[in-house]
C-alpha positions in Angstrom: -2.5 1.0 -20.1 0.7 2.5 -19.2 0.9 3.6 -15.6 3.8 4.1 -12.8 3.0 2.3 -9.6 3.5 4.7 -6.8 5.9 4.0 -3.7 3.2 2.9 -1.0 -0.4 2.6 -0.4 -1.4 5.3 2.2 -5.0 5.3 3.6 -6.1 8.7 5.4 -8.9 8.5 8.2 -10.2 12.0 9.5 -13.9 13.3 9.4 -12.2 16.8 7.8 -12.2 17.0 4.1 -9.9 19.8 4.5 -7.4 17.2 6.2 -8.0 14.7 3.7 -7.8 16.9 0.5 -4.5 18.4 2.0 -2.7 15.4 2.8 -3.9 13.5 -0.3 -2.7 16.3 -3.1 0.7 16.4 -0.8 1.2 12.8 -0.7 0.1 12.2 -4.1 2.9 14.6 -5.1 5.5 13.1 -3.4 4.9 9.6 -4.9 1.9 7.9 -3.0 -1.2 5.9 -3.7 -3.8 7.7 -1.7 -7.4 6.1 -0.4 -9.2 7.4 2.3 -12.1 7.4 4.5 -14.7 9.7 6.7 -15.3 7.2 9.1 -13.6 4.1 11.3 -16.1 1.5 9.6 -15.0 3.0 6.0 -11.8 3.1 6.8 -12.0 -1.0 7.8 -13.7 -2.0 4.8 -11.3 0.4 2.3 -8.0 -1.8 4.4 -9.5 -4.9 3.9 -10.2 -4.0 0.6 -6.6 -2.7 -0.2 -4.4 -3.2 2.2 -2.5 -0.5 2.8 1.2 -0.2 3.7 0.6 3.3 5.9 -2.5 4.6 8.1 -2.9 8.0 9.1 -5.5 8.0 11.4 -7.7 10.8 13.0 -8.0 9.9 17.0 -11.5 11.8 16.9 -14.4 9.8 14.1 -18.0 10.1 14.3 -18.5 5.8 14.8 -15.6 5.4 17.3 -12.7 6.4 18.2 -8.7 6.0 16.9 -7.4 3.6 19.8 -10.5 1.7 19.1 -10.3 1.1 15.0 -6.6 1.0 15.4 -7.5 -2.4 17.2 -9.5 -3.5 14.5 -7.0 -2.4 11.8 -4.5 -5.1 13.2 -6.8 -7.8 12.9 -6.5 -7.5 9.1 -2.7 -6.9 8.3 -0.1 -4.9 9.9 0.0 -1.3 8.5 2.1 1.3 9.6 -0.1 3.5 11.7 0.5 7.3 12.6 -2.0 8.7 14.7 -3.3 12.2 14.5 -4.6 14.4 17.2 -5.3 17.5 19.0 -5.0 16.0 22.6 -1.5 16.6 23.6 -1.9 15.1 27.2 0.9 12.2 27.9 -2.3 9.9 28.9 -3.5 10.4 25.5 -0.4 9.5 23.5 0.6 6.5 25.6 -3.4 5.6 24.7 -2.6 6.0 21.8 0.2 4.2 21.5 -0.8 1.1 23.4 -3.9 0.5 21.3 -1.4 -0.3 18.3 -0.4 3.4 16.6 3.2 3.5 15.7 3.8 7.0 16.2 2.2 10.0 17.3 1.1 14.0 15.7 -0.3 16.8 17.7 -2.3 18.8 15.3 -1.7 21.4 14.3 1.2 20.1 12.1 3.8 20.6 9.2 3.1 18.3 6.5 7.1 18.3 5.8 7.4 16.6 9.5 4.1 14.2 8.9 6.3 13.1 5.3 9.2 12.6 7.4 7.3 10.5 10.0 5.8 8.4 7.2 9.2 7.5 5.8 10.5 6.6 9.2 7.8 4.2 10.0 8.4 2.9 6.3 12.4 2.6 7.2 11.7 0.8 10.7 9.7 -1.4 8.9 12.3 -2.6 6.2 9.8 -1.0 3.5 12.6 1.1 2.1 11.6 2.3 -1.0 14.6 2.3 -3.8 14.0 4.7 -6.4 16.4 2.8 -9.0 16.1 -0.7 -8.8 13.7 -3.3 -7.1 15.0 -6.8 -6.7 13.4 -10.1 -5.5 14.9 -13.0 -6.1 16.5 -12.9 -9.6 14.2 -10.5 -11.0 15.3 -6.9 -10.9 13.2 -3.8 -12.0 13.5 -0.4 -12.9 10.8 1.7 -12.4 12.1 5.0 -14.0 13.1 2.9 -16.9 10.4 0.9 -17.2 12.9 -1.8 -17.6 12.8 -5.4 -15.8 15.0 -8.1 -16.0 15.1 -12.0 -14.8 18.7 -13.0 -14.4 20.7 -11.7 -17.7 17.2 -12.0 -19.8 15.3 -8.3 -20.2 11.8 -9.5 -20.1 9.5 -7.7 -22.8 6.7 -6.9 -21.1 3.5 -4.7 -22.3 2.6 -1.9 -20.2 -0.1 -3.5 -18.1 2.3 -6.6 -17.4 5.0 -4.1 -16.3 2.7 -2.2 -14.1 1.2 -5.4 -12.6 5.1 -6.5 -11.8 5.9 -3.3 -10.7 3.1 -3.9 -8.0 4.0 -7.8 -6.8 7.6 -6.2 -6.5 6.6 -3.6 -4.4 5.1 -6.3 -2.3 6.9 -9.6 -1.6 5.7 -11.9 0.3 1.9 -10.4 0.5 -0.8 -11.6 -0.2 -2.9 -9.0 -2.9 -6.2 -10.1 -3.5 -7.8 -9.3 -7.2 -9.6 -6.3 -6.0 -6.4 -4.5 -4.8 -4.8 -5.3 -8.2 -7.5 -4.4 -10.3 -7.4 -0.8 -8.1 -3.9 -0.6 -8.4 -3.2 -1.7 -12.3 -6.2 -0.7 -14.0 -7.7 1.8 -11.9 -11.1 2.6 -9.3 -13.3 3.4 -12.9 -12.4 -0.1 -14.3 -15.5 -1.2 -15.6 -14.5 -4.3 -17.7 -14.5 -7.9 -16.7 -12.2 -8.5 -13.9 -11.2 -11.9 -14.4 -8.7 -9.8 -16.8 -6.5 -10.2 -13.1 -6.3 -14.2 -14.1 -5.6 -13.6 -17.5 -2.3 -11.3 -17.1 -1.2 -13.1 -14.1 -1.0 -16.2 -16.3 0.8 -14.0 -19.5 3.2 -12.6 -16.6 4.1 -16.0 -15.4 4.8 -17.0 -19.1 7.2 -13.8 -19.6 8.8 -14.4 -16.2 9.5 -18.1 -16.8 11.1 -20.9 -14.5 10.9 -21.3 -11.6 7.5 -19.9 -11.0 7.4 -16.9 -8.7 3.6 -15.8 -8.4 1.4 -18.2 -6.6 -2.3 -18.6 -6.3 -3.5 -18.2 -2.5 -7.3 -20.3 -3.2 -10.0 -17.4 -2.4 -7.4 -14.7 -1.1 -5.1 -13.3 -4.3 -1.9 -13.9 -5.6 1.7 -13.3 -3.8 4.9 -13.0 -5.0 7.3 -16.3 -3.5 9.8 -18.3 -4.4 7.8 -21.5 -5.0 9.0 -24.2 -3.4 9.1 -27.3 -5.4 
């Protein structure tokens, strides 16, 4: 299966469709990997599920409230969050703020400045995206090219082991367990056997070579590390 990997995993919490179908057809545009969720206690299972590198997150939901799952979000990783609201009292923002949200956006809104917001978070993070090249250790990839390398070698990967590549590289250092992978490389609709994850992990290893750079975390995924030996 030949697909790009998008730039970053985004997961949208609001109780709106409206909000979420705008935000999702505008995000996917520009590049993003879009989930989302009606409610806080969807919106915790979909991050545990997938963790994502962004939250946008509705202060109003019909189980609880923003401040409150935004606490419970941090438990499981450390997302970028950006909080949306209507309250535009300074009470609510520092609220807001102090329960764990990054930043801060009064609806109404332009989604030109929510984009911008997003890739500021992304850039105070270090989570700068490079459309050209991604590089971790020796490997370095091209996503426009569909080209990857490992020192001077071009590796010759299929499709599905670029993709999967493509993913760990956009990650280093993450754990991703096999569900987010099997989302990610083969899609929500797979409906095959999913210990297909083990199998290409192992042909990727093979094409990548020595030293090892993928490691098995027992019960948890696979990350992308420079194996110490």
């Amino acid at each position: 299966m030949s697909i790009e990997a998008p730039k970053f995993r985004v997961l949208i919490v609001d109780d709106d469709p409206g909000i979420i179908d705008f935000l999702s057809l505008g995000l996917r545009y520009e590049g993003y990997a879009v989930d989302s969720a009606v409610s806080g206690g969807l919106a915790f299972e979909r991050a545990r599920v997938a963790p994502p590198d962004v939250v946008i997150l509705d202060w109003m939901l019909p189980d609880t409230s923003g401040p409150e799952i935004c606490q419970r979000l941090r438990t499981l990783a450390d997302p970028a969050i950006l909080m949306l609201t209507a309250k535009d009292e300074v009470a609510d923002r520092v609220a807001g703020l102090r329960s764990g949200a990054d930043d801060y956006l009064v609806k109404p809104f332009h989604f030109e400045e929510l984009l911008a917001r997003l890739e500021a978070l992304l850039r105070r993070r270090g989570q700068v995206y490079n459309k050209d090249v991604l590089e971790f250790s020796d490997v370095r990839l091209w996503p426009s090219r569909r080209e990857a390398h490992r020192g001077q070698l071009r590796l010759a990967l299929t499709p599905t082991e670029f993709a999967l590549l493509h993913l760990f590289m956009q990650h280093p250092h993450q754990v991703l367990p096999k569900e987010t992978i099997l989302q990610n490389v083969w899609g929500y609709d797979f409906g095959g056997d999913a210990s297909v994850v083990e199998v290409y992990i192992g042909y990727l290893r093979r094409k990548l070579g020595e030293p090892q750079l993928i490691s098995t975390v027992r019960g948890a995924g696979y990350v992308l590390e420079e194996v110490k030996t």
